[in-house]
N, C-alpha and C positions, 0 to 999 in steps of 0.2 A: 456416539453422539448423544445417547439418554443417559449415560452415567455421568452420574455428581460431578464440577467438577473438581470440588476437593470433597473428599471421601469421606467417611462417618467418622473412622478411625484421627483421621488427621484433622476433622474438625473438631472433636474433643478434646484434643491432644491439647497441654498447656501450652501457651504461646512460646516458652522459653523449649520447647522441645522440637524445633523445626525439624526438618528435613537436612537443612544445609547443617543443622547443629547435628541433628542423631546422625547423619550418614555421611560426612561430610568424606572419610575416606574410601566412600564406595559412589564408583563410577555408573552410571547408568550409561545404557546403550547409546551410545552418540553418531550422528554422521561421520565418516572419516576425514580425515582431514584431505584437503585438494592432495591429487586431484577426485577423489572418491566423489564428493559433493558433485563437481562438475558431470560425472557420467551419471549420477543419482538423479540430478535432474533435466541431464536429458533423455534418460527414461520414463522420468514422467511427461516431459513432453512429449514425447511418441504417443505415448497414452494419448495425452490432452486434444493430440493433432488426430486420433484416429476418433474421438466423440467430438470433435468441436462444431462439426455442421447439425449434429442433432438436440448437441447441445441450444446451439444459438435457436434453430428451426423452433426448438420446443420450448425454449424459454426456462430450458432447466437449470438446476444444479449441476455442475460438473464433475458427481458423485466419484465417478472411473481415477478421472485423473486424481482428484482428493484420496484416494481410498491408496494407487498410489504413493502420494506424499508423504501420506500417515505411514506407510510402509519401507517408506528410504527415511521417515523420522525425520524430513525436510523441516517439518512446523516448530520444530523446535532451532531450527539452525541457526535462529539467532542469540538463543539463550545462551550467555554464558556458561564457562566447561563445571565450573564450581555449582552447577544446578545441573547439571546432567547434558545440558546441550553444546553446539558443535562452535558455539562461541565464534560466526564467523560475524565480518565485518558486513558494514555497509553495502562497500563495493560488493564483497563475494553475495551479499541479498539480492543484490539489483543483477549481478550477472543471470543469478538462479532465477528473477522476475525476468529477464529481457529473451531467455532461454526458453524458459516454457510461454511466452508470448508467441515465439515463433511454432510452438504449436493450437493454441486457442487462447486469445487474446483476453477472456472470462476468467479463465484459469488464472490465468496470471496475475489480473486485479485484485482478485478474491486474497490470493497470494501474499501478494504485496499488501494489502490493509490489514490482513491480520498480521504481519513483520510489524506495521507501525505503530500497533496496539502490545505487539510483543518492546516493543523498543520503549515506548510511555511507559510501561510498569516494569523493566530495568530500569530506564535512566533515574525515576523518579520516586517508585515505591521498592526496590531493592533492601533498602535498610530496613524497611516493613517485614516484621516478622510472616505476618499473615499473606504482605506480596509474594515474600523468599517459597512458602509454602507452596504457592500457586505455582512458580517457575517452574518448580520442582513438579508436580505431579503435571504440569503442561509437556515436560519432556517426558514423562513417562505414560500420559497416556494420546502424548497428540492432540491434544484439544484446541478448538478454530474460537477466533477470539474474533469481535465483530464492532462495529461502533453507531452508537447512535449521540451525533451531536447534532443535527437539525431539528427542527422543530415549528410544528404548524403554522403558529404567531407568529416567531421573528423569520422564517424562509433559511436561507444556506446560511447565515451569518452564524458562524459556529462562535463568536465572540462574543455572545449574548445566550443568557437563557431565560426562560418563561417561566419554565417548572423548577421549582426547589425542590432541597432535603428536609424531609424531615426528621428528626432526632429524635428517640424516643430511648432513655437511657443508652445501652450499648449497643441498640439498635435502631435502623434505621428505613426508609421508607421513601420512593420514589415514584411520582406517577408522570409519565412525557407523553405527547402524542406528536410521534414521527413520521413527517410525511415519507422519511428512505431510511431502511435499515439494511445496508446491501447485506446477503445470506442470513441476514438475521435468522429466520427460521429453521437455519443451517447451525448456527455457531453454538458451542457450548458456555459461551460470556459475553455477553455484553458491556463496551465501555462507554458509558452516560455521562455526559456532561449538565451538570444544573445548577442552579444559584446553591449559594453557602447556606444560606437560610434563607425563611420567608422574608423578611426584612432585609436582606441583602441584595447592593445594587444589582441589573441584570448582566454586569460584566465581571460580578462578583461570581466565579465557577470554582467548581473544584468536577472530579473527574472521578467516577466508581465503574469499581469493574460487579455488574452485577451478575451472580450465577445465573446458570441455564434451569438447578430446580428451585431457583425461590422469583425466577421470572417469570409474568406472565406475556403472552405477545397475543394481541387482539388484532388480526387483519384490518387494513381500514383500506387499501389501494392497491392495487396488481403492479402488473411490472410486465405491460406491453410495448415492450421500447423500439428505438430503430435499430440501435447495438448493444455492444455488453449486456446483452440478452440473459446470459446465464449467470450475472451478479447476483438477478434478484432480489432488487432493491426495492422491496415494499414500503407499504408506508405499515408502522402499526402505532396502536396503543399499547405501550409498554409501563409493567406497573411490579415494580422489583423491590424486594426489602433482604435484610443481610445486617452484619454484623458492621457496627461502623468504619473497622478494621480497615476494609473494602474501599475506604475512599481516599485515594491517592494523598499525603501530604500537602502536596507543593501544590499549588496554585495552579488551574486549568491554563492560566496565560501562561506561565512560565513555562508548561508545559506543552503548550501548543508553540511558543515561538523556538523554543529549544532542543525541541524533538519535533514535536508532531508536524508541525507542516516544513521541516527542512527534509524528513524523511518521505515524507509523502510525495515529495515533487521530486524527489531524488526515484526513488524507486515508481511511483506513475510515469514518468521520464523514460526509464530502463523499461518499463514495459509497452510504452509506444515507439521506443526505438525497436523492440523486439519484433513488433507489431507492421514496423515499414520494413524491417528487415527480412523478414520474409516474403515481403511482397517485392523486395526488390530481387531476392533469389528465382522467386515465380518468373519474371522479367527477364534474368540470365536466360532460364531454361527454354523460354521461348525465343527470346532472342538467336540463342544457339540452334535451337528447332527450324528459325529461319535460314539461319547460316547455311545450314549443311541442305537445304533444299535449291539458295543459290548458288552454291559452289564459286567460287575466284570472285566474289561479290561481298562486301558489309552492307546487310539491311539497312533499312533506310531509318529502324530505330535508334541503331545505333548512337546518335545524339542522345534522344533523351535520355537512352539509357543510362551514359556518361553521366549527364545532369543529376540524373537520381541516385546515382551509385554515390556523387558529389555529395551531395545532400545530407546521404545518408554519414557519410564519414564525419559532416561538420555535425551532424547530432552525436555521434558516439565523443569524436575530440571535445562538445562545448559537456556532453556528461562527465568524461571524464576527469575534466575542471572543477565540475560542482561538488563531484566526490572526493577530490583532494581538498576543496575551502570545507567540505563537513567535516572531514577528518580533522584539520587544524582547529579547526572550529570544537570539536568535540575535546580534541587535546589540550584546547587553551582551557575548555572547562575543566577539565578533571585533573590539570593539572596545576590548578590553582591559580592560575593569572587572569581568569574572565573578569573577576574587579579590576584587575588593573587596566584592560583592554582596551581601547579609546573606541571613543562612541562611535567616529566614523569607521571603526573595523567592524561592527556591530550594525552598524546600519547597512554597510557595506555588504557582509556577508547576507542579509536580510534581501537587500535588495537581487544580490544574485542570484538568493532561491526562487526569488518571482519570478525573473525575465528565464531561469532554468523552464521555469513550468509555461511561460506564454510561447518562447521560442518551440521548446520541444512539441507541442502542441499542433504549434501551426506545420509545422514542417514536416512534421511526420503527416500530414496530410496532404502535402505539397507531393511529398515522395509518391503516396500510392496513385495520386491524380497522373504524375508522371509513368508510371508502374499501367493508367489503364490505357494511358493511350497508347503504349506499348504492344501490349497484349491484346488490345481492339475488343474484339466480340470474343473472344475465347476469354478476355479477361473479365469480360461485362458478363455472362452468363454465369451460373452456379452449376456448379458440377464439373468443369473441367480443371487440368492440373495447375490454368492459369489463371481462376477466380480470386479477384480480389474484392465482391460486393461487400465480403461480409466484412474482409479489411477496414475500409472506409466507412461502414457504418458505427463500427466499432469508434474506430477515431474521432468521428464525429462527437462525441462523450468528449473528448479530451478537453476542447478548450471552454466546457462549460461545469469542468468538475473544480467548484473555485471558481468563476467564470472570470474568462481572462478581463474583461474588460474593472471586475472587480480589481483584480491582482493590480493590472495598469493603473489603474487610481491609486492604490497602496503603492507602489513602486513610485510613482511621480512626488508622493510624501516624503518616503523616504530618501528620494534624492534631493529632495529640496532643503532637507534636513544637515545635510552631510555641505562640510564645509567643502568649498572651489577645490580642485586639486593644481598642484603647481605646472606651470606651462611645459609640455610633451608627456604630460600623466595622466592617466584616467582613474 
């Protein structure tokens, strides 16, 4: 976590001498291919599940399970094979998030936002020599990548920034004051969002991945929460300078509507599905606990159970929809037909990522509610095998990351936008 995270050697190194260029025929150590990954991370969720009440209790890092991660080479699994990593897809990210949710729901968040910082500087800074670099020494030493797009002045609206760059020949200069940097204090990079310049509108962003040693992080606010206790999303003053290199090409919008917030609700999704899923398992096992005390009898939970168990399947089937319109969605870009795409696919596919993230949200809430009246007081108390407090508090986070009621305003746009569909179409 205190080493550089590109190294003396390779920040000297001429830009035409990358990594992907000097070593492109030597493979660095990668996750295996499925099913390897699959048992990789569910050993780290064993991990994650055997610290998560001390986790959450004490408002830590979830160091154990990270340490972990670092150790099955997880944090690279989304990196492409041509940088060293296990090049898996989407889906296989959100399995690996909805998996180790089922052991501490912290973990897994932490998890999942560094994938979508991973996935921003593929989709977007890849042809960046100085990005290709980074990929590279991220698969080889594991380094947790973190993001700061909020900001004091404007609040959540990551669509907007206060603070700019500033340019100072081939270098540059950043100062933000963020009210949440979840693990910031944890991450070896920070990715900032800020105006293009001082003079540029505040919707004018571009997006830098600043190191861990030319950043500074000034505490400004704790991270006494109800849930997601072990995110540890502080607030800080952060004030980072770096080589211009560092600042992603392409346009923060472009990169928020095409990556970053399709990923984020894909995989935030997969991790509060992970999140009821296990609390619907908790429910099984008491259910069955009842079973076999009345003998020739189904408990009288039975019902809800059914309900939640329902519940739960309609959140895995409406994920599993979102992750096939990404995939297309990611195919029509890269395979050269996104200009040709008609608007309402475009809007269409936009608008589905929303209702992904307001449904998944609400419903995974719905589930552990059913999940505690199941389990009664064995489920309401901490410490037994059928608690789910910390479930629900957790969840509670969900429909205000992005607050849905935001999202529902954006979605009502863009449906109003999208021309009628023909009669028995949606």
């Amino acid at each position: 976590m205190n080493a550089p995270l590109l190294d003396a050697a390779a920040t000297a190194a001429p830009l035409a001498q990358t990594p992907l260029q000097a070593d492109a025929g030597v493979g660095l150590a990668a996750v295996e291919a499925e099913p390897g990954w699959r048992a990789a991370a569910q050993r780290c969720a064993a991990v994650a599940a055997q610290f998560a009440d001390s986790v959450d209790r004490e408002a830590r890092f979830p160091r154990e399970a990270f340490d972990a991660l670092k150790r099955e080479r997880l944090l690279s699994a989304m990196v492409p094979a041509v940088f060293g990593g296990a090049g898996l897809s989407l889906a296989d990210i959100g399995a690996i998030c909805e998996t180790l949710a089922q052991g501490c729901a912290s973990t897994a968040m932490v998890y999942a936002m560094h994938q979508i910082q991973v996935a921003c500087i593929e989709a977007h800074g890849s042809d960046s020599p100085w990005q290709r670099r980074l990929l590279a020494q991220l698969v080889e030493q594991q380094w947790l990548l973190a993001s700061a797009t909020s900001e004091e002045t404007i609040g959540g609206n990551m669509r907007t920034s206060a603070c700019s760059v500033e340019l100072d020949g081939a270098r540059f200069r950043i100062e933000k004051l963020a009210p949440t940097i979840s693990y910031g204090a944890h991450a070896d990079g920070i990715l900032v969002t800020a105006r293009r310049t001082a003079e540029a509108a505040a919707a004018d962003q571009v997006l830098i991945v600043a190191l861990r040693e030319e950043t500074q992080l000034e505490k400004r606010g704790g991270w006494d929460s109800m849930g997601m206790r072990g995110t540890c999303s502080e607030g800080f003053r952060l004030v980072a300078t770096g080589l211009a290199e560092q600042i992603l090409p392409t346009p923060f919008a472009e990169i928020a509507d095409q990556t970053m917030l399709p990923v984020s609700h894909t995989l935030w999704a997969s991790v509060w599905t992970g999140v009821a899923g296990d609390a619907v398992n908790r429910a099984k096992a008491f259910f069955r606990a009842q079973a076999r005390s009345t003998p020739g009898s189904v408990p009288p939970a039975g019902l809800r159970l059914a309900e939640a168990v329902g519940l739960l399947q309609m959140m895995q089937a409406r994920l599993s929809v979102a992750l096939e319109a990404a995939r297309a969605a990611h195919h029509a870009r890269h395979g050269g037909s996104q200009a040709d795409a008609p608007l309402a696919a475009q809007l269409g596919f936009a608008s589905d990522m929303n209702t992904l993230k307001t449904s998944i949200s609400t419903t995974a809430l719905q589930v552990v509610q059913e999940v505690l009246m199941i389990c009664g007081m064995a489920g309401y108390k901490n410490g037994t095998p059928y608690s789910v407090g910390r479930h629900m508090r957790d969840l509670y986070s969900a429909p205000l990351m992005i607050n849905n009621d935001r999202i529902a305003q954006n979605t009502a746009s863009l449906l109003l936008a999208q021309r009628p569909a023909a009669p028995g179409r949606v």
